[in-house]
GUVEX-677795 format. One record per residue (C-alpha): residue number from 1; residue in three letters; x, y, z. Coordinates in steps of 0.2 Angstrom, whole numbers, plus 2048, in hexadecimal, padded with zeros to 3 digits. Layout:
// GUVEX-677795
+-----+------+-----+-----+-----+
: seq : type :   x :   y :   z :
+-----+------+-----+-----+-----+
: NUM :  ALA :   X :   Y :   Z :
...
+-----+------+-----+-----+-----+
// end
This chain:
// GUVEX-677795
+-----+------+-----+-----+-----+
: seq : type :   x :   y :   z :
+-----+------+-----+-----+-----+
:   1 :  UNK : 2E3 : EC2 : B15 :
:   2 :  UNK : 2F2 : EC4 : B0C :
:   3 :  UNK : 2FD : EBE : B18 :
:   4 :  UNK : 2F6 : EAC : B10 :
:   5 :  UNK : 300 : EB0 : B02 :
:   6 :  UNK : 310 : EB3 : B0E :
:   7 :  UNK : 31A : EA9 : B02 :
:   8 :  UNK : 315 : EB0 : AF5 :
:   9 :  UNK : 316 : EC3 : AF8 :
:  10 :  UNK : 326 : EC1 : B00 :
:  11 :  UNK : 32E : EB9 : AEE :
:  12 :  UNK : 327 : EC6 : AE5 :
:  13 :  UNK : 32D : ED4 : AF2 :
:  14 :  UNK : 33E : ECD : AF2 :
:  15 :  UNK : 33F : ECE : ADE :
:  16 :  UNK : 341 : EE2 : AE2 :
:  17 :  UNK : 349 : EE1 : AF0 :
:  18 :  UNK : 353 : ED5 : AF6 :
:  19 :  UNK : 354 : EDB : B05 :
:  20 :  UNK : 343 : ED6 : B0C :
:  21 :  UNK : 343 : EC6 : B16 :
:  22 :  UNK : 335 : EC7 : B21 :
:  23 :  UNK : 320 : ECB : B20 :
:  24 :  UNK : 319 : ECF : B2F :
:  25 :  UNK : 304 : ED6 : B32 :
:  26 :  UNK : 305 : EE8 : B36 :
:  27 :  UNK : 2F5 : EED : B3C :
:  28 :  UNK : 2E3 : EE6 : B3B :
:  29 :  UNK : 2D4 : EF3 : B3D :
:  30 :  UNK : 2C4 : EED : B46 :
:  31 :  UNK : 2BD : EFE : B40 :
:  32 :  UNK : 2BF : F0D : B36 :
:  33 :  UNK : 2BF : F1F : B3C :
:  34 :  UNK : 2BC : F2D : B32 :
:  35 :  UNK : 2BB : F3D : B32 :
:  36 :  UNK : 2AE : F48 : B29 :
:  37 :  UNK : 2A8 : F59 : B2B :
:  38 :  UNK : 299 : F58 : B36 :
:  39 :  UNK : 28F : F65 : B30 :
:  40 :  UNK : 28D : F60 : B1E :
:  41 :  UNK : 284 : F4F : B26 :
:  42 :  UNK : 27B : F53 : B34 :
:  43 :  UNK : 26A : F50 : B2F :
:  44 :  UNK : 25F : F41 : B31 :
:  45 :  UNK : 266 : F38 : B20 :
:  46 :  UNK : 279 : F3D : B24 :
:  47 :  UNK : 281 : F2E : B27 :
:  48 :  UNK : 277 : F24 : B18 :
:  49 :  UNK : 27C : F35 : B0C :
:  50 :  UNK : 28F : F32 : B14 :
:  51 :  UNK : 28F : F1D : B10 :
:  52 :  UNK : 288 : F20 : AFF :
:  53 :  UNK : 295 : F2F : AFD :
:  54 :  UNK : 2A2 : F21 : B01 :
:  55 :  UNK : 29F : F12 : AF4 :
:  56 :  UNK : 29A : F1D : AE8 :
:  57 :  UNK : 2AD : F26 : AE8 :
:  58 :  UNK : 2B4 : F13 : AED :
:  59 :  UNK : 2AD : F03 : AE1 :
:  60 :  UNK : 2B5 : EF8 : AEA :
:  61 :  UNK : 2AE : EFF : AFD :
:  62 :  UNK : 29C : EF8 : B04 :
:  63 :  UNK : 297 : EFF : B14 :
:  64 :  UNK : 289 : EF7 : B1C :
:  65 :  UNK : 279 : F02 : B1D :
:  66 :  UNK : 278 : F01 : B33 :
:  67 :  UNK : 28D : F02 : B34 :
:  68 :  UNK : 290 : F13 : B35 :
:  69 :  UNK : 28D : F1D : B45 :
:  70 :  UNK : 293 : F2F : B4B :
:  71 :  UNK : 2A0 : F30 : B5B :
+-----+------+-----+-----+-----+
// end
């Protein structure tokens, strides 16, 4: 998304450093992989204890109730 605002970013990047001439996408994640210690969740209501665990340390985070799964 922010690579709409191309012309933008690179203005204000280049008001530090000069230097900068280009802005190019790094990576894009289809998913997320973490890693959690397994025996604190493994119970029937692990994953739901995990994703509520998650927004309620991140505001700004909303995972899906069905998008989590262990590998």
């Amino acid at each position: 998304m922010l690579l709409r605002f191309k012309k933008e970013i690179l203005e204000a990047a280049r008001k530090d450093d000069r230097g900068i001439i280009y802005i190019a996408v790094n990576e894009t994640w289809a998913e997320l992989k973490i890693l959690v210690p397994y025996d604190r969740y493994r119970h029937p209501n692990g994953l739901t204890e995990l994703r509520e665990q998650i927004e309620a340390e991140n505001p700004a985070v909303v995972v899906p109730p069905l998008s989590m799964k262990w590998m």
